[in-house]
MARBA-3410 file (N, C-alpha, C, O; in Angstrom, 1 decimal):
63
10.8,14.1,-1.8,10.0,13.3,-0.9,10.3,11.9,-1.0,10.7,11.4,-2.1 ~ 10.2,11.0,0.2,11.0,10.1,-0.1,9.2,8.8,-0.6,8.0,8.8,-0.2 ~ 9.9,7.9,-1.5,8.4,6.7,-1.4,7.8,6.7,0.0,7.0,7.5,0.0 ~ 7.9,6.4,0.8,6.9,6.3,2.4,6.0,7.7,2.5,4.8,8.0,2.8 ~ 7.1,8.7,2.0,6.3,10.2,2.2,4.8,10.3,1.0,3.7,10.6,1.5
4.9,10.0,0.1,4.6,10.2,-0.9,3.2,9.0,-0.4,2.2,9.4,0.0 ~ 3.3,7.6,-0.6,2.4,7.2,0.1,1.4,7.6,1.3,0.2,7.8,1.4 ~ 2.3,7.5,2.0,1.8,8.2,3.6,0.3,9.5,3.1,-0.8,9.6,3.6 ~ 1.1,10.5,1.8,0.6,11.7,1.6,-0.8,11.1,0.7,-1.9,11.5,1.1 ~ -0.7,10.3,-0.3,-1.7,9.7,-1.2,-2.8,9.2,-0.3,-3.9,9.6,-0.3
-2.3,8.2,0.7,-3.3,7.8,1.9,-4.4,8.9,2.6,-5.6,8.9,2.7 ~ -3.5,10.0,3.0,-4.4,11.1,3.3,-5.2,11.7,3.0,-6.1,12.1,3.6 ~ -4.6,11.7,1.5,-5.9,12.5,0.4,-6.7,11.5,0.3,-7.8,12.0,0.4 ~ -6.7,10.4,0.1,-7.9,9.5,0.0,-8.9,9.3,1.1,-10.1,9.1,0.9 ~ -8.1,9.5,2.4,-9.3,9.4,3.7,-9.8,10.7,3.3,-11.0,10.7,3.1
-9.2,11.9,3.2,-9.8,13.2,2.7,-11.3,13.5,2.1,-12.3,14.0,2.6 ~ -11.0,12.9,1.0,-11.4,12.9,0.1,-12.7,12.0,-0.1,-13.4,12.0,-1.1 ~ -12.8,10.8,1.5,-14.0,10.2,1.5,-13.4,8.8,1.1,-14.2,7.8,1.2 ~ -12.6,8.5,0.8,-12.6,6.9,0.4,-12.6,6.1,1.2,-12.1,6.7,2.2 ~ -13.0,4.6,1.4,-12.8,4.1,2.6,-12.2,3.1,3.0,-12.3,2.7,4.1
-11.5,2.6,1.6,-10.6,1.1,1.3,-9.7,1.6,0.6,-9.9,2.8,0.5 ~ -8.8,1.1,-0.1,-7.7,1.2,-0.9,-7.2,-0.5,-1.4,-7.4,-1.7,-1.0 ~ -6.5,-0.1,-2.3,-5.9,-1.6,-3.2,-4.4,-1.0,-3.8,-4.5,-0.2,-4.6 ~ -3.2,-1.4,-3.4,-2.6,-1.2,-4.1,-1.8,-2.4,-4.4,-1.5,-3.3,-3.6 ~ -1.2,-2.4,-6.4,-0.7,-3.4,-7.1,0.8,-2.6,-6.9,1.0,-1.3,-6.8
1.8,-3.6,-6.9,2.7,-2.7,-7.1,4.2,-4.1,-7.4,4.4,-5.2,-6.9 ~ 5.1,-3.6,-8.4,5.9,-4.3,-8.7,7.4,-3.9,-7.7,7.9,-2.8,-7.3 ~ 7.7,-4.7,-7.5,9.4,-4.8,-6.8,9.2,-6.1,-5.9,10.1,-6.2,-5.1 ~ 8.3,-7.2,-5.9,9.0,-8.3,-5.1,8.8,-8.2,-4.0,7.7,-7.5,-3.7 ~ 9.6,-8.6,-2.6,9.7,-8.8,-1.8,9.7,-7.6,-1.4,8.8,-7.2,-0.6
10.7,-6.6,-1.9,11.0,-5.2,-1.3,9.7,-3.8,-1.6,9.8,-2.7,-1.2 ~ 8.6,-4.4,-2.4,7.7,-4.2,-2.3,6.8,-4.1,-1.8,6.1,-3.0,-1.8 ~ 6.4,-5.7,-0.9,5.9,-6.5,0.2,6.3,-6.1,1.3,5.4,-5.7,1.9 ~ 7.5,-6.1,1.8,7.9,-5.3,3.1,7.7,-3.5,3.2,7.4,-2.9,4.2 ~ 7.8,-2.9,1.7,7.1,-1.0,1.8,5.7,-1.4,2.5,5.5,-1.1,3.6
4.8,-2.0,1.8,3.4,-2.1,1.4,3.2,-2.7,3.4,2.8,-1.9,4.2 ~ 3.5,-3.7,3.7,3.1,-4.4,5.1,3.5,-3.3,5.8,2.8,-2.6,6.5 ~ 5.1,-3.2,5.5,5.9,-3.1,7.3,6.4,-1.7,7.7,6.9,-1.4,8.7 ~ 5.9,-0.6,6.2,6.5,0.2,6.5,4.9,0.8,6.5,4.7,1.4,7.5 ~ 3.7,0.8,5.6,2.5,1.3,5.3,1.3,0.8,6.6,0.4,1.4,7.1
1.9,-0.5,6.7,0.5,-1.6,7.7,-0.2,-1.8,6.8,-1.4,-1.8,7.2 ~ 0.1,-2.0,5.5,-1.7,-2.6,4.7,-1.4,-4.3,5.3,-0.5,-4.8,6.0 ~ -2.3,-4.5,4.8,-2.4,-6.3,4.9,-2.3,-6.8,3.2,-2.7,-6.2,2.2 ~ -1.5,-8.0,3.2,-0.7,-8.9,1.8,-1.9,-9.2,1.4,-2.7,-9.7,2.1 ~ -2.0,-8.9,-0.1,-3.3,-10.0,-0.5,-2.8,-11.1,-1.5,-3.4,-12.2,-1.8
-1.7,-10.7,-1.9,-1.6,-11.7,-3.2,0.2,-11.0,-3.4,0.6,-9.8,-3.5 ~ 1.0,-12.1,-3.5,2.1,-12.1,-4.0,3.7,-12.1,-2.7,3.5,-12.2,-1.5 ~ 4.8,-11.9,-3.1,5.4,-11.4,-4.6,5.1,-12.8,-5.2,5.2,-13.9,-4.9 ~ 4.6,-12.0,-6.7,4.1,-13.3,-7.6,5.4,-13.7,-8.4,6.4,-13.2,-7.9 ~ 5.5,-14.5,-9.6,6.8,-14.8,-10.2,7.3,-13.8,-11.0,8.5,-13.8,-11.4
6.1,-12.4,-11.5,6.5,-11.6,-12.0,6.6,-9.9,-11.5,6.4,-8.9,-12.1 ~ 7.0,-10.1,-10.1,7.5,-9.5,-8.6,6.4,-8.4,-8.5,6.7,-7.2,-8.3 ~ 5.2,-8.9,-8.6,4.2,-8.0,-8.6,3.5,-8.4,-7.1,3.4,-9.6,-6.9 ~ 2.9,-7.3,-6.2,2.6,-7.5,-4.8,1.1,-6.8,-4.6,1.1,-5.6,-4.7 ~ 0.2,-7.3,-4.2,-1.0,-6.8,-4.0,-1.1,-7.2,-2.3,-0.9,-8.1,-1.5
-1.6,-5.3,-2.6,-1.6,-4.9,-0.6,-3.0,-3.7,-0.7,-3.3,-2.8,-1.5 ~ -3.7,-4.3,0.8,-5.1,-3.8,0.7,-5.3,-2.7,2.2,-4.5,-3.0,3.2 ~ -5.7,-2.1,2.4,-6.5,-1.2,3.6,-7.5,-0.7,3.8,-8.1,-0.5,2.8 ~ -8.0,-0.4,5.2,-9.4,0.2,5.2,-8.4,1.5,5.7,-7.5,1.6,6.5 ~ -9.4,2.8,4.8,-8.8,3.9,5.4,-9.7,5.0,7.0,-9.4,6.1,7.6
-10.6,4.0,7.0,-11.6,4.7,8.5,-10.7,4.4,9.6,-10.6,5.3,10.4 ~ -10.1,3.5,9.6,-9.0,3.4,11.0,-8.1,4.3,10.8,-7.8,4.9,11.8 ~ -7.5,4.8,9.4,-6.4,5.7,9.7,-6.5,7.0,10.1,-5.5,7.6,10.4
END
């Protein structure tokens, strides 16, 4: 499964399963920040920081 799949799948089980926001930290930088925005649609909260860590947020009731 490729990272997008695998996300995409974790999102599911969480709307599933009743949750109704999400937070994900995640290291790789920039190429992090573009998975998390442009490939997922969370919204940026914080970074790429100097230690290429990217914080990205969602509400899972729209999805």
């Amino acid at each position: 499964m490729s990272p997008n799949a695998v996300m995409r799948a974790l999102l599911a089980r969480f709307t599933a399963d009743g949750y109704q926001y999400v937070v994900v930290n995640m290291r790789g930088g920039d190429a992090a920040r573009r998975f998390l925005t442009d490939s997922l649609g969370m919204t940026l909260v914080e970074g790429p920081n100097p230690d290429g860590f990217v914080t990205a947020e969602t509400e899972l009731i729209d999805r």
